[in-house]
C-alpha positions in Angstrom: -0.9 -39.0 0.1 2.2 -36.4 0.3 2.6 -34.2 -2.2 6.2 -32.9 -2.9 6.6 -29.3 -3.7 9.8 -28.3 -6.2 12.8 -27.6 -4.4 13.0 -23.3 -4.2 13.7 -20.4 -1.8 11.1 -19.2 -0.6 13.0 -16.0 1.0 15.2 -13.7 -1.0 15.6 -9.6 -0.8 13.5 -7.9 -3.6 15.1 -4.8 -4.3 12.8 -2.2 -6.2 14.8 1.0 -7.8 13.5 4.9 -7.9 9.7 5.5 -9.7 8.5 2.0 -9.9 5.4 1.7 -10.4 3.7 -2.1 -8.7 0.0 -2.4 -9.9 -2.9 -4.1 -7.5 -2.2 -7.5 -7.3 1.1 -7.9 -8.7 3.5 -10.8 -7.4 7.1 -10.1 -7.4 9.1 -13.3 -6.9 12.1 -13.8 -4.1 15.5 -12.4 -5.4 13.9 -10.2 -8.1 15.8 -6.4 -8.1 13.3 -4.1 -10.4 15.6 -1.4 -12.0 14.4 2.5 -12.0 11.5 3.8 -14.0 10.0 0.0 -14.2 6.3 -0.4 -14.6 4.9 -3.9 -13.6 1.6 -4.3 -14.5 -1.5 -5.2 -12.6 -1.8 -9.0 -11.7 1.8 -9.3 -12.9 4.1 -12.5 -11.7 7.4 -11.4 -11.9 10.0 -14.3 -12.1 13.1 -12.5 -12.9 15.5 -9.1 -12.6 14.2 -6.1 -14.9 17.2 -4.1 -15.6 16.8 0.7 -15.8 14.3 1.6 -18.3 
């Protein structure tokens, strides 16, 4: 039995902006830009843009 996957990109830039800090493990998604002075937490899935903290 085939299973189908979901259509999505798998590729995309990630674009990560001045003193961001990426903990262990984190998971930053295809086409995600992470703003300046962003934290993302350790173990972190991150699905979508942050903007400049």
């Amino acid at each position: 039995m085939r299973v189908q996957l979901p259509d999505f990109d798998c590729f995309g830039k990630v674009t990560i902006g001045d003193y961001v800090y990426i903990g262990k493990r984190a998971l930053i998604m295809p086409g995600v830009t992470l703003g300046n002075h962003v934290l993302v937490a350790a173990g972190s899935v991150v699905t979508k843009s942050v903007p400049d903290l």
